[in-house]
C-alpha positions in Angstrom: -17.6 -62.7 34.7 -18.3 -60.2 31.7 -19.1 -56.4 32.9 -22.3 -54.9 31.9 -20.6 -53.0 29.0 -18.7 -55.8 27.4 -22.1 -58.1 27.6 -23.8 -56.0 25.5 -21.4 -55.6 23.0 -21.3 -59.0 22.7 -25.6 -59.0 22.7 -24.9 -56.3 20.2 -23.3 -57.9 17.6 -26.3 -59.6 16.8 -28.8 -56.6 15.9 -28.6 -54.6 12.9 -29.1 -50.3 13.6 -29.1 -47.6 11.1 -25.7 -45.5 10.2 -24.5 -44.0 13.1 -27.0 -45.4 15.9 -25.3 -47.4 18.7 -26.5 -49.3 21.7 -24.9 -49.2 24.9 -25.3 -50.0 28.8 -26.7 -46.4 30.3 -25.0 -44.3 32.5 -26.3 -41.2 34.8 -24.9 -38.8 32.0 -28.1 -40.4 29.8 -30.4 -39.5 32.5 -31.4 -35.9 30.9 -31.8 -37.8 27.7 -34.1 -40.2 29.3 -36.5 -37.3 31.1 -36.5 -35.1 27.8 -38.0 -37.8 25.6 -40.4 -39.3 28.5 -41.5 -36.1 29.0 -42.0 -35.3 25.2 -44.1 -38.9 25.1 -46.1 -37.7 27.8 -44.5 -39.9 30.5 -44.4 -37.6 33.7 -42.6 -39.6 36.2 -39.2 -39.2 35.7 -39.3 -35.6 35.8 -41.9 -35.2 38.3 -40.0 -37.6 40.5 -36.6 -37.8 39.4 -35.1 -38.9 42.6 -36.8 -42.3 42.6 -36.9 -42.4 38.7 -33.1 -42.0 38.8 -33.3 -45.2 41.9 -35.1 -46.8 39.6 -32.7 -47.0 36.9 -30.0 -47.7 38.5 -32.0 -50.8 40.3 -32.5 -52.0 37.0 -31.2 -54.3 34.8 -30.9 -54.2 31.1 -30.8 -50.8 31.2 -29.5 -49.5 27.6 -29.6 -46.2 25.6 -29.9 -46.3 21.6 -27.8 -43.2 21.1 -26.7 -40.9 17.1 -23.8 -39.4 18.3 -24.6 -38.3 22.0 -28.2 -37.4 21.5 -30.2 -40.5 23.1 -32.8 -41.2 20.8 -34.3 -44.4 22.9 -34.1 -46.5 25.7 -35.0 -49.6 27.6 -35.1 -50.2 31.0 -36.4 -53.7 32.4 -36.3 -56.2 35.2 -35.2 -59.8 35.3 -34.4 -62.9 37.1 -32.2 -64.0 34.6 -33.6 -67.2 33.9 -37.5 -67.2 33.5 -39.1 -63.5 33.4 -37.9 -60.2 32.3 -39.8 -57.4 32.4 -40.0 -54.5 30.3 -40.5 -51.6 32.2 -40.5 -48.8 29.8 -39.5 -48.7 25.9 -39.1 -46.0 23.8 -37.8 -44.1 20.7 -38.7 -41.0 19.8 -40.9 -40.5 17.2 -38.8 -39.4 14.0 -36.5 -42.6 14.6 -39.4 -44.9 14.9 -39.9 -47.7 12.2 -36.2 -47.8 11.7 -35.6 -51.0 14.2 -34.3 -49.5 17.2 -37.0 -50.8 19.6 -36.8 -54.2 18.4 -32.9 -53.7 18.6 -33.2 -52.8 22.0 -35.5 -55.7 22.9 -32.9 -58.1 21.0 -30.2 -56.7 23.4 -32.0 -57.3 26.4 -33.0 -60.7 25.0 -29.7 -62.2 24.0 -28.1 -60.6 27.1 -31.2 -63.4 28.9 -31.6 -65.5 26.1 -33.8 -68.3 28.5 -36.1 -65.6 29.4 -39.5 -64.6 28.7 -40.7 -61.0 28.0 -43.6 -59.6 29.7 -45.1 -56.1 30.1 -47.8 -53.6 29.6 -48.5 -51.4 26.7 -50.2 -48.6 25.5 -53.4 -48.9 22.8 -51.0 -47.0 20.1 -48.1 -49.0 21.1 -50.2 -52.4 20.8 -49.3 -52.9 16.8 -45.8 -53.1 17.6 -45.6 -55.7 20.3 -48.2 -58.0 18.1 -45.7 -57.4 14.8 -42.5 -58.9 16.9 -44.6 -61.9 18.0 -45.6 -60.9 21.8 -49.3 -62.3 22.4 -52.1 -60.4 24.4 -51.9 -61.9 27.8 -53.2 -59.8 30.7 -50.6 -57.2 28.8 -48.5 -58.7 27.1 -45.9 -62.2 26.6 -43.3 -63.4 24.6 -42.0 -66.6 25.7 -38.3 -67.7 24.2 -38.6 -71.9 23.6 
């Protein structure tokens, strides 16, 4: 069976990122990334709590960092059954990378890493435009089913 770090390489091969922006599987070294830009969207919780926010992430799977250099500059973090649902639990990119692809990359990752899988979550008003432009439909939220 493929490791978490080789199965998104392989899910990575088939998203395009800007010049010197990679995607990877996330490791506790990200976790200061990860609380200095959810703190900078507003997000409280990982810093607030970051014992359980810290359990939460590792609980989870995809979990992936968009990173320039070592600076993360997004991340992903969502649930899945790996056949029907997966769940986006939080997405974001900060806001002088945005419009460049990366959250779309990172929902490409997580969907070719569960290619049978549907995506569901919530979303914000000013995030709303973006799910609707990559094809998710208002459902209670929001769906993307993969036929």
């Amino acid at each position: 069976m493929m490791d978490f770090k080789h199965q998104v390489e392989a899910a990575f091969a088939h998203v395009s990122l800007p010049p010197g922006v990679s995607i990877r599987a996330w490791s506790e070294a990200d976790f200061a990334g990860i609380q200095r830009l959810s703190a900078a969207e507003g997000w409280p919780t990982p810093n607030e709590r970051p014992e359980e926010s810290l359990t939460s992430w590792r609980n989870a799977w995809p979990t992936l960092v968009a990173t320039d250099g070592e600076a993360v500059i997004g991340f992903v973090r969502a649930l899945t059954d790996g056949e029907i649902t997966m769940y986006i639990a939080e997405l974001l990119v900060v806001p002088e990378r945005r419009g460049q692809g990366l959250g779309r990359a990172l929902l490409d990752v997580c969907h070719h890493l569960y290619p049978h899988t549907r995506l569901d979550l919530l979303s914000t008003v000013s995030s709303d435009g973006f799910y609707e432009g990559f094809g998710f439909r208002r459902f209670q939220g929001f769906r993307k089913s993969y036929q």
